[in-house]
C-alpha positions in Angstrom: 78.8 -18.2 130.6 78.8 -16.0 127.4 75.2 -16.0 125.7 75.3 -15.2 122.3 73.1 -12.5 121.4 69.5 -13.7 120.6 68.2 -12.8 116.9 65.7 -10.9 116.0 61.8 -12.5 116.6 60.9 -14.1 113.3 58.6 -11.1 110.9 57.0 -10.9 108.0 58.2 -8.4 105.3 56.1 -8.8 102.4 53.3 -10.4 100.7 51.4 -10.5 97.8 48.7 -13.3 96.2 47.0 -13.1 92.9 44.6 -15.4 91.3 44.9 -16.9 87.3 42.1 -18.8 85.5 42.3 -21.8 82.8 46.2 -21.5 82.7 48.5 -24.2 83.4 51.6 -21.8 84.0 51.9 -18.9 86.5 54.7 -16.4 87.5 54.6 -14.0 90.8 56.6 -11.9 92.2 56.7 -10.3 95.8 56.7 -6.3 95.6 60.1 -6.3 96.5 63.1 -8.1 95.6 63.3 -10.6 98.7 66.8 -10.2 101.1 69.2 -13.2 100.7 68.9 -15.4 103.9 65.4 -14.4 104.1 63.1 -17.2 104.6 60.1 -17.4 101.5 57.1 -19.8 101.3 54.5 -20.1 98.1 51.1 -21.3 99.0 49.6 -23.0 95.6 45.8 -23.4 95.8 43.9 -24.7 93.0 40.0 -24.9 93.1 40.1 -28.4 91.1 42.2 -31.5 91.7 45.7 -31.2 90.0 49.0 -32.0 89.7 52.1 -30.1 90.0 54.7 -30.1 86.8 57.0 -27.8 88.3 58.5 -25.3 89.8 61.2 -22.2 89.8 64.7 -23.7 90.9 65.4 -24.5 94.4 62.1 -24.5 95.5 60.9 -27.2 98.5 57.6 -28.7 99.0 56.6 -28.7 102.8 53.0 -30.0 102.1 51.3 -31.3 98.8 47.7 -32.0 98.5 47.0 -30.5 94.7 45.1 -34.0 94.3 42.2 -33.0 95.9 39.3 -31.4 95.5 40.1 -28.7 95.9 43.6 -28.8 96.2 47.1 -27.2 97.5 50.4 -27.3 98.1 52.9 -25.4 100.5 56.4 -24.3 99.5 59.5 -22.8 100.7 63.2 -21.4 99.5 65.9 -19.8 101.4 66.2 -16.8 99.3 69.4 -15.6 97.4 70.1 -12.8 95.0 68.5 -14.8 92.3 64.7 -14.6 93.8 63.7 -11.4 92.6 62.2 -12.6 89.1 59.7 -14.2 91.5 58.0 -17.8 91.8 56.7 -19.4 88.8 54.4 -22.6 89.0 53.5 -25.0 86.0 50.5 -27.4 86.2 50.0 -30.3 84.2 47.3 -29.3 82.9 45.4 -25.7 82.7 43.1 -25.1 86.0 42.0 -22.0 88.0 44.6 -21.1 90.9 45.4 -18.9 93.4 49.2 -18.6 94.4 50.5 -16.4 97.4 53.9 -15.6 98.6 55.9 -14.7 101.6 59.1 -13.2 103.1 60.4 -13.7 106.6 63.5 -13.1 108.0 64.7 -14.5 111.3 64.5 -18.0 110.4 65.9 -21.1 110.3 68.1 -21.3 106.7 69.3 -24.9 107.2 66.3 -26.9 108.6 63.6 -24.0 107.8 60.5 -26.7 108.3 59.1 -27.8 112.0 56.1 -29.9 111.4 52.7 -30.0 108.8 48.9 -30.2 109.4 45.8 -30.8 107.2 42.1 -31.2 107.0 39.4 -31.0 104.7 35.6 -31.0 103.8 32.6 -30.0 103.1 30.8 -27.1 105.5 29.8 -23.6 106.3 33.5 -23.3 107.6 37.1 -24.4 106.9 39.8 -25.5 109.2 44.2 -26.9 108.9 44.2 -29.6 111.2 46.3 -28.6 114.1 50.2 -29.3 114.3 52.9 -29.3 117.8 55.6 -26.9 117.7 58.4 -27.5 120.0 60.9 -24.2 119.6 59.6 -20.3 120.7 58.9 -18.0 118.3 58.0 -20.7 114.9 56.4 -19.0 112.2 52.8 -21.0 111.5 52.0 -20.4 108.2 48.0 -21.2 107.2 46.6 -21.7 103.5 43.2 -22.2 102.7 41.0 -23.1 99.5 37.0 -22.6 99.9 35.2 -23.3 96.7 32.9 -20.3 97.5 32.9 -16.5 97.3 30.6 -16.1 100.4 33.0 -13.5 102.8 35.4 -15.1 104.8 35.9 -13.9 108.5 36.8 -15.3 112.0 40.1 -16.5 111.7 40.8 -18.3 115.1 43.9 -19.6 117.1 45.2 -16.1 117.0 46.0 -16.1 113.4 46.4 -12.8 111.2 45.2 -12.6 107.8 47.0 -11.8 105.4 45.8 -12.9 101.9 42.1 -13.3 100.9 41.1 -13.3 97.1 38.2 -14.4 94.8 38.3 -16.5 91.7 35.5 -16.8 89.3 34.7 -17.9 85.5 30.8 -18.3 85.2 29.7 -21.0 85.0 32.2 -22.5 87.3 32.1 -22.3 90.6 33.8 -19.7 92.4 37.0 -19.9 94.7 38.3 -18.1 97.8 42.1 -18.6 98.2 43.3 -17.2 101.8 46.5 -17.5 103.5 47.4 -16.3 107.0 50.3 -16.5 110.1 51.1 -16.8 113.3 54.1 -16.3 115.7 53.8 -18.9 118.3 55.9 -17.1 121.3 55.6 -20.9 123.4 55.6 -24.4 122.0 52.4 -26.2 121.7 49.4 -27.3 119.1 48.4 -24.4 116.9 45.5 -25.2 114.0 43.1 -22.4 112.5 39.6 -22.2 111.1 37.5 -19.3 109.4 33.9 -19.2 108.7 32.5 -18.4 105.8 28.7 -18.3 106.0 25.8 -18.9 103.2 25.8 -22.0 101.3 28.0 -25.1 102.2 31.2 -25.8 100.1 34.5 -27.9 99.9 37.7 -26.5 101.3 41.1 -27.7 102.1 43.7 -25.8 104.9 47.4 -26.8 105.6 49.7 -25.5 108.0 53.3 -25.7 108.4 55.4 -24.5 110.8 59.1 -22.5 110.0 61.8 -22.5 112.6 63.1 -19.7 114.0 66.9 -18.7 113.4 68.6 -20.8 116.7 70.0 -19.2 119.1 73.3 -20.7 121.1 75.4 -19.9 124.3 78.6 -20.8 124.9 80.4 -22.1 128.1 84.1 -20.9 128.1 86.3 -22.3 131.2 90.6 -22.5 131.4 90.5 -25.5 130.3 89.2 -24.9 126.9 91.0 -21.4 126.8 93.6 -20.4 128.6 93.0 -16.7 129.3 94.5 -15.3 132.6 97.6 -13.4 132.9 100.7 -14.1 130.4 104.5 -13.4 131.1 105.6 -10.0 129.3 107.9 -10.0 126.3 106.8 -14.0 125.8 104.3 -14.9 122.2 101.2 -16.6 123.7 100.5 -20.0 121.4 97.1 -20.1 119.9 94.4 -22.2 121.1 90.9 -22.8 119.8 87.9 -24.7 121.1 84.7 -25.8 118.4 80.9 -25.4 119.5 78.5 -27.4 117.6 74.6 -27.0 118.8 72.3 -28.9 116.5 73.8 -29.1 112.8 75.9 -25.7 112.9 80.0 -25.5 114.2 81.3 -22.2 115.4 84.9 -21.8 116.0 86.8 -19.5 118.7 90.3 -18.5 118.4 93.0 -16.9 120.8 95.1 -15.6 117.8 99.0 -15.9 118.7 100.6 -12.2 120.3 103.1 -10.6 122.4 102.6 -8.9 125.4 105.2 -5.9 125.5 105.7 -2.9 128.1 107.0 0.3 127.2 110.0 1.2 129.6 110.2 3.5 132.8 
């Protein structure tokens, strides 16, 4: 058996969020311009109930909840040399929002989304719902709206903050807008929840899990190709055998030669 060498464990390379009040249109970009193949999500929080006009080209939606109170949505896009201009979001109509983005790289470009998750309420904390992975190494990737600006802390499950930002416009109420990951090594259910002490308020968390790039390994016996020991001075015909795990095909070719020995 050959194995194929394994890729690289999914990562993230870069992140930014940023927070926009009474606007119905919004453009970010990530601090760098993102690498083609790499795998990037938007997490679009809004602190009232919404709907989505659109988005930049290409873009996926894995989750969509901007109806509720408060509301979000979770995107994604294989990234190509057209991304670095950023993400732009329009609302039908003018709310207060919260949008972050995300790189990865080491995943999955042709079926990038696993499975989705999502609760919401009304308490002194705020949780996604829980989802099953089934492949090593998925990225979980958490957004959460909290119509409060009371601190945010104890992200469980193993999660890793990465965004956490305030919107306000007195009188209205306030909004925290927080988005976080996970690599989940072994399949299983993965969820989140963070406290956020004081005064009870609504919230809404998603989470959506990315699959990692797959790996393969290929069985090569005689009777696919013939390798073993060839007459000199005689052209060896080509021969080729097709692998095809899951929804990708990968080729292998014995290109045509001669064998020749120099004289004694």
């Amino acid at each position: 058996m050959w194995p194929v060498p394994l890729s690289a464990q999914p990562a993230l390379i870069q992140t930014v969020g940023f927070e926009a009040i009474q606007t119905d249109l919004l453009t970010l970009a990530l601090p760098a311009a993102p690498s083609p193949g790499h795998l990037l999500v938007a997490v679009c929080g809004t602190a009232t109930p919404q709907t989505i006009d659109s988005v930049s080209p290409g873009w996926l939606v894995a989750i969509d909840e901007t109806t509720s109170n408060p509301g979000q949505a979770i995107l994604y896009k294989v990234a190509d040399t057209g991304d670095a201009a950023g993400f732009t979001i329009r609302w039908a109509t003018a709310t207060r929002m919260g949008v972050h983005l995300y790189e990865y790289s080491g995943m999955d470009t042709v079926t990038p989304v696993g499975a989705t998750a999502s609760s919401s309420g009304s308490s002194n904390d705020a949780s996604t719902g829980a989802l099953t992975t089934v492949l090593p190494d998925e990225v979980i990737v958490a957004g959460l709206v909290v119509t409060s600006d009371d601190p945010v802390s104890d992200w469980s499950g193993g999660f890793v903050e990465r965004n956490n930002f305030v919107s306000t416009q007195p009188p209205r109420a306030a909004a925290t807008y927080l988005g976080g990951d996970l690599v989940a090594t072994a399949p299983g259910s993965y969820g989140t929840s963070v406290t956020f002490g004081g005064k009870k308020a609504k919230w809404i968390g998603q989470v959506v899990s990315f699959n990692p790039t797959p790996s393969i390994s290929v069985f090569v016996t005689n009777a696919n190709l013939a390798f073993g020991t060839e007459p000199v001075n005689t052209w060896v015909a080509p021969q080729n055998t097709v692998i095809s795990p899951t929804s990708r095909t990968y080729r292998m070719l014995r290109y045509s030669a001669i064998c020749t020995c120099p004289a004694k």
